[in-house]
N, C-alpha and C positions, 0 to 999 in steps of 0.2 A: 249161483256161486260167484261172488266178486273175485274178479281178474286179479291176479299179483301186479304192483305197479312199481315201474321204473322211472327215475327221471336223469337222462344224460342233460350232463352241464357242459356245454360245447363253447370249445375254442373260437371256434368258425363256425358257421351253416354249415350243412352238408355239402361237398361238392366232388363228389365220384369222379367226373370227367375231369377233374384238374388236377388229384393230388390224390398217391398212392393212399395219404392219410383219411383224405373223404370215402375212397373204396372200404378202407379197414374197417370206418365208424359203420357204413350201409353195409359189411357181413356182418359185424354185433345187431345192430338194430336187427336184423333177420334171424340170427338165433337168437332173439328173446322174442320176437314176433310169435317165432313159429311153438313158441313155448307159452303162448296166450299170455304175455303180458301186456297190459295197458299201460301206452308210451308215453314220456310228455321229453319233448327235447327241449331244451332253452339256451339262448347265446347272449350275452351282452355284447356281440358282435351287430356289424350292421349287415344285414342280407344282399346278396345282391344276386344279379340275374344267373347265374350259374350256377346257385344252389338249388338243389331238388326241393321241390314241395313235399314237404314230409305228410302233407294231411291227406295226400292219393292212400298213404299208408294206412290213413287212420292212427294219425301221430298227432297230439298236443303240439302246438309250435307256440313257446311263450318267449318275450323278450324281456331279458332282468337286466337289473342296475348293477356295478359297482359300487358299493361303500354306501345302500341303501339298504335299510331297515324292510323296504316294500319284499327283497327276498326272502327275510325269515317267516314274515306274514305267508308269503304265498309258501315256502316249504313247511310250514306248519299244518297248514290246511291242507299241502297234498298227503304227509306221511308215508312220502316211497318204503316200497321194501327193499329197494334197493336204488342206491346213486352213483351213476357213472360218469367222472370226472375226464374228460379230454385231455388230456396233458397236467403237466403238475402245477402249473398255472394256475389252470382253473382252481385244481383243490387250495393251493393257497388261500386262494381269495372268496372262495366259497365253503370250503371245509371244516370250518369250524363254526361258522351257521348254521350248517346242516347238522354237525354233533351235537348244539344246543337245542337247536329246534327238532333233530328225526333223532334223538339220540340210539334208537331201536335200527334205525335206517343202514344195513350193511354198506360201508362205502369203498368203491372199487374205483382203481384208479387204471386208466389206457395211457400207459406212457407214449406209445404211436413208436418211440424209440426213444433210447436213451441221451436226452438232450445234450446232457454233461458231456456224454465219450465224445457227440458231434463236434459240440462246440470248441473244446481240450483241442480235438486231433487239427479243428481249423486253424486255432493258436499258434498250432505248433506248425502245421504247414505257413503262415505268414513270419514265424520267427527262424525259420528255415531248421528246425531241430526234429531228433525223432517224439515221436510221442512216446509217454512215459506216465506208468501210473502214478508216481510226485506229482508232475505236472495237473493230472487228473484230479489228486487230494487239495490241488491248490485253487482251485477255481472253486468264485463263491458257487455261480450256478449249480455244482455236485453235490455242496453241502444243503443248498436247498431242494433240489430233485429228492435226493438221499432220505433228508427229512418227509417230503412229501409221501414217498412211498412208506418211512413207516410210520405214517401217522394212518394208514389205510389199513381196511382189513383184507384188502387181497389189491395185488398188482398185478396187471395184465404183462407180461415181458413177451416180445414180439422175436428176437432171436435168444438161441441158444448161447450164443456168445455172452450176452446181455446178461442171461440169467446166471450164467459161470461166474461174470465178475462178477455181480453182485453177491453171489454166496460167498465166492472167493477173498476177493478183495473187501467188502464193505461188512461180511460176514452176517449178511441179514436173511433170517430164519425163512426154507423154505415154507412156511404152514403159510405165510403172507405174500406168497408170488404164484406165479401160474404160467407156466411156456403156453404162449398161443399164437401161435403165427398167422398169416394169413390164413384165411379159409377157404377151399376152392373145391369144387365137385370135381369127381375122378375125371380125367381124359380117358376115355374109351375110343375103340377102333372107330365106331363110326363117328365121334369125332374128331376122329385125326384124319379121315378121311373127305372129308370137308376143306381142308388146307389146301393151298396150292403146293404145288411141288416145285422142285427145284429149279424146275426149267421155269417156270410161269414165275417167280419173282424176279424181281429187279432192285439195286440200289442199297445203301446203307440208309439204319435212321436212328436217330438219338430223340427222347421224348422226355419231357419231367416240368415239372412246374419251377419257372422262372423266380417265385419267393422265395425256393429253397435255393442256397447258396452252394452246396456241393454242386446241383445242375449247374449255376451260371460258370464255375469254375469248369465243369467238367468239359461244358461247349469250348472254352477259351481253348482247353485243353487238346480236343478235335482241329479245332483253327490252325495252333500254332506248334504242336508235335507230333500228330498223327495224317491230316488229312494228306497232304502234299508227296507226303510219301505214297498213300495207297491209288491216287488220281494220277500221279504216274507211272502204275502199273496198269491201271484201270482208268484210262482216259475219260470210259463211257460212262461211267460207274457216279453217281449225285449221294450225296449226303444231306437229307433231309433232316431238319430239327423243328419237331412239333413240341408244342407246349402251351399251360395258360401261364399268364401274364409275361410275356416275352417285354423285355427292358429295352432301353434304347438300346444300351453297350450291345447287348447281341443283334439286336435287330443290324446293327453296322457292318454285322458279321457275313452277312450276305453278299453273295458273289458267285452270281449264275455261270460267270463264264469258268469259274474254278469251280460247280458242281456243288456248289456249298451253301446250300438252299435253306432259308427260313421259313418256317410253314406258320410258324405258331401255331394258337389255338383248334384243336379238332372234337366233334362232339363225339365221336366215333373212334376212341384208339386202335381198339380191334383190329378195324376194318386197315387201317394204315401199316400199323406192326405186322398183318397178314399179310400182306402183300411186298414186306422188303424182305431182303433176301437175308439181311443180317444187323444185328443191333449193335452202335458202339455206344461202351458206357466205362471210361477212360477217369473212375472215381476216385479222386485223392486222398477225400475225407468224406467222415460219417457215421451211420450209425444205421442200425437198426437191419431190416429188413427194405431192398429197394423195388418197387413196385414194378418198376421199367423191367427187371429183367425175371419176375414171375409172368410177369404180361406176355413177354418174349415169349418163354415156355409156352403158358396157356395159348399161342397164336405160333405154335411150329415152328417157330423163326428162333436160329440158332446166336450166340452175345459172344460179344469179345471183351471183357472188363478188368478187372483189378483185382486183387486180394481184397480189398477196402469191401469192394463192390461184392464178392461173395459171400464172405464174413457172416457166418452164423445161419447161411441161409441152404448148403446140401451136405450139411455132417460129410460123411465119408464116402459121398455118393462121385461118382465121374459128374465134372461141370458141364451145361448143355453149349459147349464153345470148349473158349480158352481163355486163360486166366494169367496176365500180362501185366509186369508194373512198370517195365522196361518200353518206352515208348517206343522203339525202331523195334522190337519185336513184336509189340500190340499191333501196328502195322503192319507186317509180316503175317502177323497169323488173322487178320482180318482178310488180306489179301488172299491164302489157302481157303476161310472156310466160303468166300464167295467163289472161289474157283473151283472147288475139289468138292464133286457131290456126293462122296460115300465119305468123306469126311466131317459132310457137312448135314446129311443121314444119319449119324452116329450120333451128331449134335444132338439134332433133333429128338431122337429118342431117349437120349440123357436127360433131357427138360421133363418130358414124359413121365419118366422114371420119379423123377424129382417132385415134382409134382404130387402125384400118387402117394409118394411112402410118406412125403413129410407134411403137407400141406392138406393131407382130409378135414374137409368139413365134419364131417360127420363123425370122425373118433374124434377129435381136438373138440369139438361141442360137446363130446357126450361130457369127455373129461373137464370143460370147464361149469358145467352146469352140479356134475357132482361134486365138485372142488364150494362153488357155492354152497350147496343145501346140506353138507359139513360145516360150513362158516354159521350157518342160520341156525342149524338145531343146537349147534354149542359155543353160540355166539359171546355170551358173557367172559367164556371160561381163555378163548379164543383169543378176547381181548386184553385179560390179564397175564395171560402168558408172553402177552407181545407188551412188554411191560416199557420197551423204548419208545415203543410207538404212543403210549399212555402217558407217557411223560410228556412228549415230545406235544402232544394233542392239548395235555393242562398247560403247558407255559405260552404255548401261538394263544388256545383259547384266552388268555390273557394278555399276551405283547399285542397280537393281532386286532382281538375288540376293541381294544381303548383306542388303536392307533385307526381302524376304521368307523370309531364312534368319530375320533376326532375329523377325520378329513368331511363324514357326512352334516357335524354341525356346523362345520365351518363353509361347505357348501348351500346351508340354508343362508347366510347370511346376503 
């Protein structure tokens, strides 16, 4: 019997150790792995050392063009049964190739997070205003996201926030979206047994990839509103900040005698977030789901963060910390949950908690995999009821081809 095949159209390479978003891509790749599909991932990105070798997986790894004719050839001859677009990016500039040439090809889209809210809320923290859903309606980026999603027949939404406005605000039919948050296998005792304990940690740490811009701001934010307060109450106490692609600007930020330590890049997060005693993550803006403080959880180690920072991520659940926007008490309650061990027990076991109810692999799979094979068996019918998404697919598959027939002849020249 021939495999069901997939073809994810990736942003980037994979890259798990650097970016909550390469963890999110390598748990999909695994529920469709372990669903016997035959994979083929492709990037018109360029690879570099820190991406995984997807073919240990027995992954296709193929490299495509922008605004070349060579990708409808190759998606023609693969005939996915299904296409999973990395961001809405990618579907722009790939998604209506793939309608021409797979037009059978269910196409699903990973938002990773809702680019628009990020970017919105970054606007508005540089303009010094609140954010505001106006503001939101006014940025082109939302009206293309927006579009991206329904020109798809299913969107992957990573928080519950995410998924609210979009029904709420953009009014876009839930039969084309799908709550899927991170995936993670249960914490059980004898995993939590594993951890060190209270006594055995040491030190604060902040972790995140450097290209994302809420991290670089959030470092700034450690530097210049929180640290100096908690260093002296806790003289002995280091603030460690691990991440990939650390920038000059922060690299500057280093200063051992003030405890204020650049780690950059580690292959091993795990092992690092297990061993501090407590995670700051001081988030201004953003969006989505933030990887840094599921990691937390999953490694016993209890967060001091933001609204921003928990946004969509434990519904009604107690936070595994505390939850600060006020900077003299973000430090304050950093300062309690390293001092205070039944305070800081309590944490811990609210990540635990958190973890389990909201973040199962295995219910969240089941339910997206039968959220699919709904889309497949009444896929036609599926597609004309999402009638903005049909329209929206005939006018790109028209504005979009000519305009990348033109850039490809004009690159033969």
């Amino acid at each position: 019997m021939q495999k069901k095949s997939l073809l994810i159209i990736g942003y980037v390479w994979v890259e798990p150790n650097s970016s909550a978003a390469g963890k999110r891509m390598l748990q999909l790749i695994h529920q469709f792995l372990e669903r016997d599909y035959k994979i083929t991932f492709a990037s018109p990105s360029i690879k570099n050392e820190k991406a995984i070798d997807l073919k240990t997986l027995e992954i296709d790894e193929v490299s495509i063009e922008l605004n070349n004719v060579s990708f409808d050839i190759f998606v023609k001859d693969l005939q996915p049964e299904i296409v999973l677009f990395d961001r809405f990016m990618m579907e722009e500039q790939f998604g209506w190739r793939v309608a021409e040439n797979c037009p059978k090809g269910i196409r699903i889209l990973d938002t990773e997070d809702l680019h628009c809210l990020r970017k919105t809320r970054e606007v508005c923290l540089k303009k010094n205003i609140d954010f505001s859903i106006d503001e939101l309606l006014r940025q082109d980026i939302t009206k293309r996201e927006i579009a991206s999603i329904l020109r798809c027949d299913l969107s992957l939404i990573i928080s519950n926030f995410e998924m609210e406005l979009l029904k709420n605000t953009f009014k876009i039919d839930e039969s084309i979206l799908i709550y899927l948050p991170f995936l993670f296998d249960e914490i059980d005792k004898t995993h939590q047994l594993k951890w060190k304990n209270f006594e055995k940690r040491e030190h604060f740490i902040f972790i995140g990839n450097f290209f994302h811009k809420p991290n670089v701001d959030a470092v700034l934010t450690l530097k210049n509103k929180v640290w100096n307060k908690v260093r002296k109450q806790l003289p002995k106490a280091e603030l460690h900040i691990y991440g990939a692609y650390v920038t000059q600007q922060i690299e500057q930020l280093h200063n051992k005698k003030e405890g204020f330590i650049i780690k950059g890049f580690v292959e091993d997060a795990n092992e690092v977030v297990g061993n501090a005693k407590v995670v700051l993550a001081p988030i201004n803006f953003g969006a989505g789901i933030k990887g840094k403080l599921t990691e937390a959880m999953l490694c016993g180690t209890p967060s001091v963060t933001t609204s921003i920072g928990v946004e969509g991520m434990s519904e009604d659940l107690y936070w595994n910390g505390f939850v600060e926007d006020d900077f003299i008490e973000f430090s304050k309650k950093a300062i309690i949950l390293y001092l205070e061990k039944k305070t800081w027990e309590i944490a811990q076991n609210n990540g635990v908690n958190i973890i389990n109810n909201i973040y199962s692999k295995e219910k969240n799979g089941h339910l997206f995999f039968n959220k699919i094979e709904k889309i497949q068996y009444h896929l036609e019918n599926h597609r004309t009821n999402n009638f903005m998404g049909s329209l929206l697919q005939y006018q790109t598959l028209q504005a979009t081809k000519y305009m990348s027939k033109w850039i490809e002849a004009k690159n033969k020249k």
